[in-house]
N, C-alpha and C positions, 0 to 999 in steps of 0.2 A: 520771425521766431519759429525754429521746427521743434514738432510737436512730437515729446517723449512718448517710444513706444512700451506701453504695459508688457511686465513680464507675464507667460503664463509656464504652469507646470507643462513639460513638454517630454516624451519618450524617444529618444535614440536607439532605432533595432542597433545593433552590430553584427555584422556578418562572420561566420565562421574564418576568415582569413583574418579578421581583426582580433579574433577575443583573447589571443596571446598578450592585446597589450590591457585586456580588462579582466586579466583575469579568470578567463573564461566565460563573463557572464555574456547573456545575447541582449539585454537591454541598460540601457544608461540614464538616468531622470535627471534633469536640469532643470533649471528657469531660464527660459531666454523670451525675446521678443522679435527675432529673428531665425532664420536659418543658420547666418554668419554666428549669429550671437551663443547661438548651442553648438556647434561646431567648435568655438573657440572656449565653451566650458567643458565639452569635452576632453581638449587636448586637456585644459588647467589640469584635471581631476587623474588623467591615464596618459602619463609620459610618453611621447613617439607617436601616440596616436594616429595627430592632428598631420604628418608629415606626408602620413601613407594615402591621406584623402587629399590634401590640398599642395602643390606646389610651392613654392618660396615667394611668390608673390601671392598669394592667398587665394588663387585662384583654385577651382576642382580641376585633376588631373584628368585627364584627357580618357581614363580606363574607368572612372568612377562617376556615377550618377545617383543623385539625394531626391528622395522624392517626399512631399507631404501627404500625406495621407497617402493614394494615389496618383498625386499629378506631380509629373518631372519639374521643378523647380525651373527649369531651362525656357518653362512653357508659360511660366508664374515670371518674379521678379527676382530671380536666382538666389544668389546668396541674401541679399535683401527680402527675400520673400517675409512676409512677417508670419507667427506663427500663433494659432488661436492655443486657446487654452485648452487641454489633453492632444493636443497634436503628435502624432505621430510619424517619425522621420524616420526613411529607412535608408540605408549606404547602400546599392549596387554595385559594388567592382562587378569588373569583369570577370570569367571564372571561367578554366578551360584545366580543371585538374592540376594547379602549380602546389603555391605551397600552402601544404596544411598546417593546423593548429598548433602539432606537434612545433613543425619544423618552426613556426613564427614562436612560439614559444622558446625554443633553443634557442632564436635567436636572439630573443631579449636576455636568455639568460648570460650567455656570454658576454654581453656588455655588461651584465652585472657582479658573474662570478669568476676570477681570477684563475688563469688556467699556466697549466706548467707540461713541458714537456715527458715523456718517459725518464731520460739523462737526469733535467733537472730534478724531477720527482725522486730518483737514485739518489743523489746526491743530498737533496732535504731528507732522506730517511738517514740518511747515514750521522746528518748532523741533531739527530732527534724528533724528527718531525715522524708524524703516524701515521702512515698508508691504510687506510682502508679499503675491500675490497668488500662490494655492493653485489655482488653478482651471484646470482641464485648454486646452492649446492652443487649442483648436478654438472654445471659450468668450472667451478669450482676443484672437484676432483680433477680435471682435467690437467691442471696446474694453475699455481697465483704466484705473483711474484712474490720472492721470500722476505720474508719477515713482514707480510700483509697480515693486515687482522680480519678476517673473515666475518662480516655483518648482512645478513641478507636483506638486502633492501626495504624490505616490508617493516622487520625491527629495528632500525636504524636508530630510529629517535629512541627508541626505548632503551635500545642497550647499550648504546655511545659512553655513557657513563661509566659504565663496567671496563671501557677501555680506554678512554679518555677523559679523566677528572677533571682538568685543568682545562678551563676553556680559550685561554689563552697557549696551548701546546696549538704548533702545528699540527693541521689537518688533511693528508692528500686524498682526495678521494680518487677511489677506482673502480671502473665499469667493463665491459668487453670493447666498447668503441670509443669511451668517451661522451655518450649522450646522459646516459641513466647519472652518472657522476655527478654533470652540472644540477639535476633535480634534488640528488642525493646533500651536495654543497651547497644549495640554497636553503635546502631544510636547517638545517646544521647551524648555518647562520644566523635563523632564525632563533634556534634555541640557545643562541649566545655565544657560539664559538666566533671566535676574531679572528681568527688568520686562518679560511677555510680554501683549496685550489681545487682543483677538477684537474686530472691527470688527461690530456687531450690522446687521444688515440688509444688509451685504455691498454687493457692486457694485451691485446692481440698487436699494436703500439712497441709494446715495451717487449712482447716476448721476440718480436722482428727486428728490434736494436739490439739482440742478443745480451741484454740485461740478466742480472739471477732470478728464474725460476726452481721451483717446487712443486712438484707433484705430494700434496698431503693425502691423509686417512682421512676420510669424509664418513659422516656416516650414514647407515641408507635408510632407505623412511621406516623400516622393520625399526630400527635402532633408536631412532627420533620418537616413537612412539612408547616405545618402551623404559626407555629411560629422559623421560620428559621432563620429570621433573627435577633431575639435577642442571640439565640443558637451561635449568632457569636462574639457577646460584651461580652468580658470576664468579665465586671461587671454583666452581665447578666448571660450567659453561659446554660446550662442544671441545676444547682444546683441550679440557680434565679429562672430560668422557674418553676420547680416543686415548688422553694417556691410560686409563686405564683398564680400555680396551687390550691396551698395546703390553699390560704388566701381568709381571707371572708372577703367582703367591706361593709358597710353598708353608701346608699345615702337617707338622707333625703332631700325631694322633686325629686320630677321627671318631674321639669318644666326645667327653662330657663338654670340654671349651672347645673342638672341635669340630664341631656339630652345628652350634651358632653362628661362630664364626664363619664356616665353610656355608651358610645357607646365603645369610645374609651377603660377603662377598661377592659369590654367584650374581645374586640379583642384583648389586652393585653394577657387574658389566665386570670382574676380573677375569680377563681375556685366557688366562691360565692360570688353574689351580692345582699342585701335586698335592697329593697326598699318603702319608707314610704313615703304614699301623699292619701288621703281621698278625692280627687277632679277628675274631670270627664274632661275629654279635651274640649276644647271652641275653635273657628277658631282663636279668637283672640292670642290664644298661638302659634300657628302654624308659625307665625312669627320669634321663637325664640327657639319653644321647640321641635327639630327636633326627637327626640323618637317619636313624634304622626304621622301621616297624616289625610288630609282632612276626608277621610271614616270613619274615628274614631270619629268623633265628639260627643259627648254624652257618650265617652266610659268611664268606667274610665283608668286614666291615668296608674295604675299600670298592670292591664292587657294589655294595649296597649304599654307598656314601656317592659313588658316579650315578648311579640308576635316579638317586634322587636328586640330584645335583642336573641330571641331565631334564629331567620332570622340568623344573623348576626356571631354569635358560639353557635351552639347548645349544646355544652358538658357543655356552661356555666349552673350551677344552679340558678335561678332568684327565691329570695324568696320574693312574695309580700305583704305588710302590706297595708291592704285598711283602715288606721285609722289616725285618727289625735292625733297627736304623744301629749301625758299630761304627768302630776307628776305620776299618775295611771300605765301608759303600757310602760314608756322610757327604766327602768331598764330592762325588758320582752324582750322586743322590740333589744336594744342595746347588751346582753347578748349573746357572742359568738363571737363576731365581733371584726378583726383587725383594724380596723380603721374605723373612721366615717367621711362621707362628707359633712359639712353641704352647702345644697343646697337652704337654708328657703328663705321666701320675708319676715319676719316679724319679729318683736324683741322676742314676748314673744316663739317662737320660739327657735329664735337663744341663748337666755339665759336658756332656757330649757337643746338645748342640751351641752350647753358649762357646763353646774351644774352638768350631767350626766357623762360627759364623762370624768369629774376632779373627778369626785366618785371613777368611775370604771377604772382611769387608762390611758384610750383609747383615741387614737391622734386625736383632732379635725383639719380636714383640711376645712380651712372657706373661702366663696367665698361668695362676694358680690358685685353686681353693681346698678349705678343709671348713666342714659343715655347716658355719654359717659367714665363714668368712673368706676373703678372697684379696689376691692382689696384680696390679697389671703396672707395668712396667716395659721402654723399651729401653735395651741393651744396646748401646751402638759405636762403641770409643771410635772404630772408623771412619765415622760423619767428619764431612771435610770442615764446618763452623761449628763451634760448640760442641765438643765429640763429650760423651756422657762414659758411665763407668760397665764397665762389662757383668756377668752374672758374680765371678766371682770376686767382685771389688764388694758386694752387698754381703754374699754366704761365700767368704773365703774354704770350706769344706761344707761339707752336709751335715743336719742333726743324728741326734742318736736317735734310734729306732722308736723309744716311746715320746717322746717328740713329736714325730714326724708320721704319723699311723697311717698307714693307704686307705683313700676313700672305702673297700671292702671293711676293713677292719675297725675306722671309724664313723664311717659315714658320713651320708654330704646331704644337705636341702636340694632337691632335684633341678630348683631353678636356677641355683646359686651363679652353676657353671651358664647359664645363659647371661645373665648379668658383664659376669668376667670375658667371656664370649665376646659378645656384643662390643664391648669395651674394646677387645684388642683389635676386633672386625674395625672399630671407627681410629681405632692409630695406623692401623694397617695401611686405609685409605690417605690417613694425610701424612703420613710417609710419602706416599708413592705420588702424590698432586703438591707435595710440598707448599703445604697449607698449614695454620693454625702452629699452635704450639707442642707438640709430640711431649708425651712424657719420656724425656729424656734425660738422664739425672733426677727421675722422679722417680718415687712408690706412689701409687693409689693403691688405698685398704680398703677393702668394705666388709663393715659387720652390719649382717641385714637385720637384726635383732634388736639394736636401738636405730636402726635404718641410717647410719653415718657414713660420711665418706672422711677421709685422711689423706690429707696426699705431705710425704717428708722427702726432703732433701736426700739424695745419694751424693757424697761425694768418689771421685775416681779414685782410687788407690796408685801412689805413683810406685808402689813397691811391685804390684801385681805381674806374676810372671809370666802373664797371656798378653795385658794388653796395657803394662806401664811403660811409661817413658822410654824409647830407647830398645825394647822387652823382644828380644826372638820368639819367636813361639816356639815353644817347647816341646812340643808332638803332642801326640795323642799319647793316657795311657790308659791302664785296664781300670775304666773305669765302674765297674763292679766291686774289682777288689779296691779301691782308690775311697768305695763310700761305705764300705763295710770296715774296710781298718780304721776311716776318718770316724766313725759311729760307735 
């Protein structure tokens, strides 16, 4: 009859060339009643383990020595040594500086995470699959391969979502060499993605198979800091950021909706903003057209609108036009420009730039108030989906004179224009990130007096001779006399 040996609780060190397969931890707790017997719950418990200590016949490998407590097992009754209770077993390899943690870690991973070459990787983006590119900013500017989505390793899990919903979409992931990748594809997994690969040899891989590369706008940590917290709205993100880095605004007027607009912008990150106004600041504006202050009085507005503008973000570009905007300089003038804001107090103005910017294309975003009320609207028949009605599809001519009274003559609520302001500052932006839903074929009214908002239907005009169906554009004409005979 042989006589069963008691288990006891027993400690398994692990040695830094093993903890790739536990995980990283340095100890392992069993029950055994042998040396053999914990050895063999440890393989149960940490895949591969058992292989690296013992040969195919279960013997210890000729580089490895198990000790109990102290004393070499080899000296006791080897793998049969029995083990008392809190025993402690430590591994000895050999150790002469081979492979580290790192590297024993890699190499579990690669037996578990499915790897694709550069080519293949090209070709699964091409059929829909997602490249991702893990590799820190700095690397990054350098070039990524194109059409990579740029995720700094650190956020990965955080942001994955923002660019891949479906966790069922292919996943490629990308590193500089292909190591960070397999870490980056293991997490991924974990958080539920099925079909995750590790791109082997990484960028530096793919950019020596002469694959497409990109050199992108990255932005620099000045920039990361400063606008952080859009970097955190996935409609935004770093790809918005640089777009709107990368976009030029152009505000006519630099008065009451002007003013707003032009601050806000700025700190948005618009990489370029013109600005056209031929007038000099008066105290009387100071009420409303918060670009200026008092010391400015006499100045003109565009230099006193850069000064503060440049206060405010310097890295913005402020181009200023000290001219009054005609049929002569609009096309000059508008020419380069993602979007235009019209900010005018006056008609032959506002039909100037609505005639211009149905010429060339270019999204009129219109603000206008009168004392307590106000309306934003963009203007855009152009737009290649959904193209909306231009200014004069809404006011086919201008009102008559006691209609229509100039803020001087009737007066305006000082905030009013910030409101309206604001308003065309946030279409401005999702114009240009082609985001969200643009008032396009819309009116928003605001009467701040029962505190409402309105927003009605525009429909296009197909008879309109700017921008109907079919429609030449007609020129330019004198558009002074054009609102005085219309009135």
């Amino acid at each position: 009859m042989i006589e069963s040996i008691a288990m006891s609780d027993v400690t398994i060190r692990i040695p830094t060339p093993l903890r790739a397969f536990t995980g990283g931890a340095d100890e392992v707790h069993v029950q055994a009643g042998t040396v053999k017997e914990a050895l063999d719950k440890l393989g149960e418990s940490h895949d591969g383990i058992l292989q690296q200590v013992t040969d195919g016949d279960g013997n210890l490998r000729r580089f490895v020595n198990v000790f109990v407590h102290d004393r070499n097992i080899t000296a006791l009754d080897g793998l049969n040594t029995p083990v008392p209770e809190g025993a402690i077993i430590s591994i000895i390899p050999a150790v002469a500086g081979g492979a580290s943690f790192k590297q024993q870690r890699l190499a579990a991973l690669r037996r578990e995470v499915p790897e694709v070459t550069p080519q293949e990787a090209y070709e699964l983006q091409q059929q829909g699959a997602v490249l991702v590119d893990v590799r820190e900013p700095d690397e990054v500017a350098l070039g990524r391969a194109r059409g990579a989505e740029p995720i700094v390793r650190g956020y990965l899990e955080l942001r994955i979502e923002e660019r891949v919903l479906d966790p069922s979409t292919p996943v490629l992931v990308m590193c500089a060499g292909g190591s960070r990748s397999l870490f980056a594809a293991e997490d991924l997994r974990q958080l539920g993605y099925r079909d995750v690969r590790s791109v082997a040899g990484g960028f530096d891989l793919w950019k020596q198979e002469g694959l497409p590369v990109e050199v992108p706008r990255v932005l620099n940590g000045e920039e990361r800091e400063r606008y952080g917290r859009h970097l955190t709205i996935p409609e935004v993100g770093e790809k918005g950021q640089v777009r709107l880095l990368e976009s030029k605004v152009l505000l006519v007027g630099a008065g009451g909706l002007g003013s707003p607009a032009a601050l806000y912008l700025a700190a948005a990150g618009i990489g370029t903003i013109g600005i056209v106004d031929d007038d000099v600041v008066d105290r009387s504006n100071l009420q409303r057209q918060i670009l200026h202050a008092d010391d400015r009085v006499g100045e003109l507005k565009v230099e006193s609108a850069q000064r503060t503008l440049a206060a405010l973000n310097p890295a913005v570009e402020v181009e200023a036009f000290r001219e009054r905007l005609d049929s002569g300089n609009v096309e000059r003038i508008f020419a380069g420009y993602d979007v235009v804001v019209d900010g005018t107090d006056n008609f032959p103005a506002r039909y100037l730039v609505n005639d211009a910017c149905v010429k060339l294309g270019i999204p009129n975003v219109h603000g206008s108030v009168f004392r307590f009320e106000g309306q934003v609207s963009v203007f855009w028949p152009g737009r290649a989906e959904n193209p909306g009605p231009c200014y004069r599809c809404l006011y086919p001519e201008p009102p008559p004179a006691e209609l229509a009274p100039s803020c001087a003559d009737a007066g305006v609520l000082g905030v009013l224009p910030g409101v309206i302001g604001l308003l065309q500052s946030v279409e401005t932006i999702k114009v240009l990130l082609e985001i969200g839903d643009p008032l396009v074929g819309r009116l928003l009214t605001y009467d701040a007096l029962p505190a409402r908002f309105t927003e009605l239907k525009l429909e296009r005009d197909p008879a309109c001779a700017y921008c109907g169906e079919g429609a030449d554009f007609p020129g330019y004409v004198d558009y002074e006399r054009f609102c005085n005979v219309a009135a």
